[in-house]
C-alpha positions in Angstrom: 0.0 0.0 0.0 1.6 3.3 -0.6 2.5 5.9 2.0 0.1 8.8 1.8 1.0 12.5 2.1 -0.8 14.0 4.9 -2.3 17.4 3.8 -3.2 21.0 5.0 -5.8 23.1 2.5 -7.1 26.1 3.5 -10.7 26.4 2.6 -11.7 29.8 2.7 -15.0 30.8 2.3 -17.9 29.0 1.7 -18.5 30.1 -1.2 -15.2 27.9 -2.7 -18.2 25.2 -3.0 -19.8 27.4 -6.2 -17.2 30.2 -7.1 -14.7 29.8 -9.4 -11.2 30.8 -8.3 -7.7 29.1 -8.7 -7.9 27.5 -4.7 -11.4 25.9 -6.0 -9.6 24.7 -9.7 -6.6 23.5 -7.5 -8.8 21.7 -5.2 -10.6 20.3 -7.9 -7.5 18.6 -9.3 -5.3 17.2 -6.3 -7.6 14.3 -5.5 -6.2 12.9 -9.0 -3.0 13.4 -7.6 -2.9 11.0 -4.8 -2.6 7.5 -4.5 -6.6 6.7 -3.8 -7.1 6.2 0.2 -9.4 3.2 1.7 -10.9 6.0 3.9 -10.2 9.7 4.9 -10.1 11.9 8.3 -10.8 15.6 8.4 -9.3 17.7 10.8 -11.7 20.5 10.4 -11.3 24.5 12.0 -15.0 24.0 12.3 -15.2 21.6 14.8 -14.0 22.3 18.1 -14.1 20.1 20.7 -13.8 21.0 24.8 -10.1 20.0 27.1 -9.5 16.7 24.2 -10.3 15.9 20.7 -13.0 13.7 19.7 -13.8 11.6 16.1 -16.9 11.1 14.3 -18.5 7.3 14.6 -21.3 8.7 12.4 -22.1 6.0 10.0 -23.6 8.0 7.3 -22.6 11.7 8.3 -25.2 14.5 7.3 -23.8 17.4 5.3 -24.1 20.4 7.7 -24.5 23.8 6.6 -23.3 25.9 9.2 -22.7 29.5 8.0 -25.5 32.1 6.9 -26.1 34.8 4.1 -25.2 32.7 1.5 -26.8 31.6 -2.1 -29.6 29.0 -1.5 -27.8 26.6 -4.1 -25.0 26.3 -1.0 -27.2 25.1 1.5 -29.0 22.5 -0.9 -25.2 20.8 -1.6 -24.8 17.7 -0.5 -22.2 15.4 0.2 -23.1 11.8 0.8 -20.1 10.1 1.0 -20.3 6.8 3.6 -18.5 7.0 7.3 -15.4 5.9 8.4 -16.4 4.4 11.8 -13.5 2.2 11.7 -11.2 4.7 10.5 -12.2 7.1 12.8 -12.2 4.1 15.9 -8.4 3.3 14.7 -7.3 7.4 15.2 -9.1 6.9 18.2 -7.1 3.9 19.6 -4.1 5.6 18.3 -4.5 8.6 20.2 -5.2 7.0 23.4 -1.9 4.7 23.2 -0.4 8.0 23.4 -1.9 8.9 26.5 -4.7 11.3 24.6 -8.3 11.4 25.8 -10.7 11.1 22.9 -14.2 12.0 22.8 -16.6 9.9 20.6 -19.1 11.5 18.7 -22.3 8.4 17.5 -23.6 11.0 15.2 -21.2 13.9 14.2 -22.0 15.3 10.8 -19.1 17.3 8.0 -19.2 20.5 8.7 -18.4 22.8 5.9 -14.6 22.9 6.4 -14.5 19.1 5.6 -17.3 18.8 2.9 -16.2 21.7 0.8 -12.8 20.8 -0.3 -13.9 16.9 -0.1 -16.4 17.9 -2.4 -14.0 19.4 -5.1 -11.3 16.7 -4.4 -13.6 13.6 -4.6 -16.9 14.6 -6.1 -18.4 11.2 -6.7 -18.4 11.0 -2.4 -17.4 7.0 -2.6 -14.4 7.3 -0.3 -15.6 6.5 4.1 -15.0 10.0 5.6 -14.8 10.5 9.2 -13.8 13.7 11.2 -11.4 14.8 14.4 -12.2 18.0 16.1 -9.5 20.5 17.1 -9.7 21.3 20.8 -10.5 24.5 22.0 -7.8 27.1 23.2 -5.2 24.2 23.1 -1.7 25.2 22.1 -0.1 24.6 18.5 2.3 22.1 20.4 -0.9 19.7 21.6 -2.2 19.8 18.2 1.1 18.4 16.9 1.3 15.9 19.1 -2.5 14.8 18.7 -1.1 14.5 15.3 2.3 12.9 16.1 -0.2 10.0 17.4 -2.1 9.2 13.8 0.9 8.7 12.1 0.8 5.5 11.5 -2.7 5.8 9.5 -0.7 7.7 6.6 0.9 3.7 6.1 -3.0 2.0 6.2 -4.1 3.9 3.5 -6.3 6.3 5.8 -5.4 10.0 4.3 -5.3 12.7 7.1 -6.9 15.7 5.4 -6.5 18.9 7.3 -8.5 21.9 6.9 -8.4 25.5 7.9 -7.1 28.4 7.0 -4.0 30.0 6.1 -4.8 33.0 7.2 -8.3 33.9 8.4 -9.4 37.1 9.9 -12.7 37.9 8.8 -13.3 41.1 11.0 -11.4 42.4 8.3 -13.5 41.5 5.2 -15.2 44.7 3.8 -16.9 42.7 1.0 -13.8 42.8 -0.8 -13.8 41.4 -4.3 -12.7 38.2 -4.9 -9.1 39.4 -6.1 -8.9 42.2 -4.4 -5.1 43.8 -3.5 -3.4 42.0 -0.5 -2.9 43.8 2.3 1.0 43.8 3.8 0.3 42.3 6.4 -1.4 39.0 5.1 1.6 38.5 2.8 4.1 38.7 5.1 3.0 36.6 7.2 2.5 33.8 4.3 5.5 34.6 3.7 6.8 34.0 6.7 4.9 30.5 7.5 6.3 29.3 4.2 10.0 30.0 5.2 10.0 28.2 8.2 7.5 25.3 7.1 9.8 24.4 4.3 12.6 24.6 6.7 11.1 22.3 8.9 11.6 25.2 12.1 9.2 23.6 14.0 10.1 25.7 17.0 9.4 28.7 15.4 6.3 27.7 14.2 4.8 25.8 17.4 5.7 29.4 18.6 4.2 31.2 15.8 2.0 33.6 18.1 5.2 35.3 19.2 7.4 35.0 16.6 5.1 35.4 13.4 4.7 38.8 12.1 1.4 40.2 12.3 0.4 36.8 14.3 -2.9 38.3 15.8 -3.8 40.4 13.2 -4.2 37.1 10.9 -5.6 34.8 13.2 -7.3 36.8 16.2 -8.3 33.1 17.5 -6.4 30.3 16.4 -8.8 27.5 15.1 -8.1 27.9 11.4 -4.5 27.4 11.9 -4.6 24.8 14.4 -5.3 21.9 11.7 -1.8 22.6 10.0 -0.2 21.6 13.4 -2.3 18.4 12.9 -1.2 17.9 9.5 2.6 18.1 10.4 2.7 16.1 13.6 0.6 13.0 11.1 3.4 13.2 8.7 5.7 11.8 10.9 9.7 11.7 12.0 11.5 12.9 9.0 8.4 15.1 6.9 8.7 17.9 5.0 6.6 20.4 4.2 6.0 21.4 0.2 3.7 24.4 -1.1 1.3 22.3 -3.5 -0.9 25.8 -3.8 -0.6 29.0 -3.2 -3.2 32.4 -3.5 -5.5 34.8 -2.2 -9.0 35.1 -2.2 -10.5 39.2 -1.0 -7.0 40.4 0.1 -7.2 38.5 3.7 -7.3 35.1 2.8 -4.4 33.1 1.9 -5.3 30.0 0.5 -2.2 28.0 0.9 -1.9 24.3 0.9 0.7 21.9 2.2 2.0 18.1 1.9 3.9 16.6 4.4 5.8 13.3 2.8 
């Protein structure tokens, strides 16, 4: 069976599900990149979980539409791919070995930040999904080591898809055009993450709050970012990080994806 990358996409707004931009063409093409998985777990921004992470046992997980104020044709998507229950009870196991509470969910759903991306990467929804919730207000550090403890799906054909957000302030969208000028200090921190992902400074980046520039100003909380942590603790000893896609979408949100391999 061949080693999967693990992966971090940003996923933006929503409205990636209907509009076109190069994150939504890019998305649309890197599910024929990879070696097919038996089954897939989402670390998704959009579910966070209280003191430990939990996984999805749902066995046919509803598509859940949780935003507002967008086009009715979003919120009658659908994304029926099957559950991963065993999947998602092996990440489980996995976690706890390593001394990691888990929460199990019977009947978690995908929220958007899983379907929306799985949706343009595998459209005909035949691969078992299952998801893992970030926990709330836990450090970039726990977050890579919750992922430190799935590495061994990436060698059972179980793909660890991460998604958040590159950057992801949205106090500052002003209904900004899709490709609308970027603002200094969203590029510099892209910049920035890039550097020191393909360097592998891990410090620095566990750190990133402190040593970033413009840190706050990109994520004012940190849930969109904390699946990237996820992402490169699941990659395992030895991983590097490789910009598969790079952009902007309304000046403030970089799109940026990553494989770890």
């Amino acid at each position: 069976m061949n080693r999967l990358p693990t992966l971090f996409v940003s996923h933006g707004s929503p409205m990636l599900a209907l509009q076109d931009s190069p994150a939504r063409r890019f998305l649309q093409e890197l599910g024929k990149s990879l070696p097919r998985p038996r089954a897939i777990v989402v670390v998704s921004a959009h579910w966070e979980t209280a003191n430990s992470p939990a996984v999805s046992l749902a066995p046919q997980p509803e598509t859940i539409h949780d935003f507002g104020g967008f086009p009715r044709a979003l919120f009658e998507m659908r994304y029926p791919a099957p559950g991963a229950p065993e999947a998602a009870e092996r990440a489980a196991t996995l976690l706890e070995a390593a001394g990691i509470a888990v929460g199990r969910s019977a009947q978690r759903g995908l929220d958007h930040g899983a379907w929306v991306p799985l949706r343009l990467m595998y459209p005909d929804a035949d691969i078992p999904v299952a998801q893992l919730s970030v926990v709330r207000g836990a450090s970039p550090a726990v977050h890579e080591q919750i992922g430190r403890a799935l590495a061994a799906l990436r060698e059972e054909g179980v793909l660890v898809l991460a998604s958040g957000s590159l950057t992801h302030n949205l106090y500052e969208f002003r209904g900004q055009h899709l490709d609308a000028p970027v603002p200094h200090w969203v590029a510099e921190f892209e910049v920035w993450m890039k550097a020191r992902l393909e360097n592998d400074d891990q410090a620095a980046l566990l750190d990133y709050r402190r040593a970033a520039p413009f840190a706050a100003e990109n994520h004012p909380t940190d849930e969109h970012l904390l699946p990237l942590f996820v992402a490169m603790g699941a990659a395992g000893p030895g991983a590097r990080a490789r910009q598969i896609h790079a952009s902007y979408e309304h000046g403030i949100l970089a799109m940026d994806a990553y494989a770890f391999e």
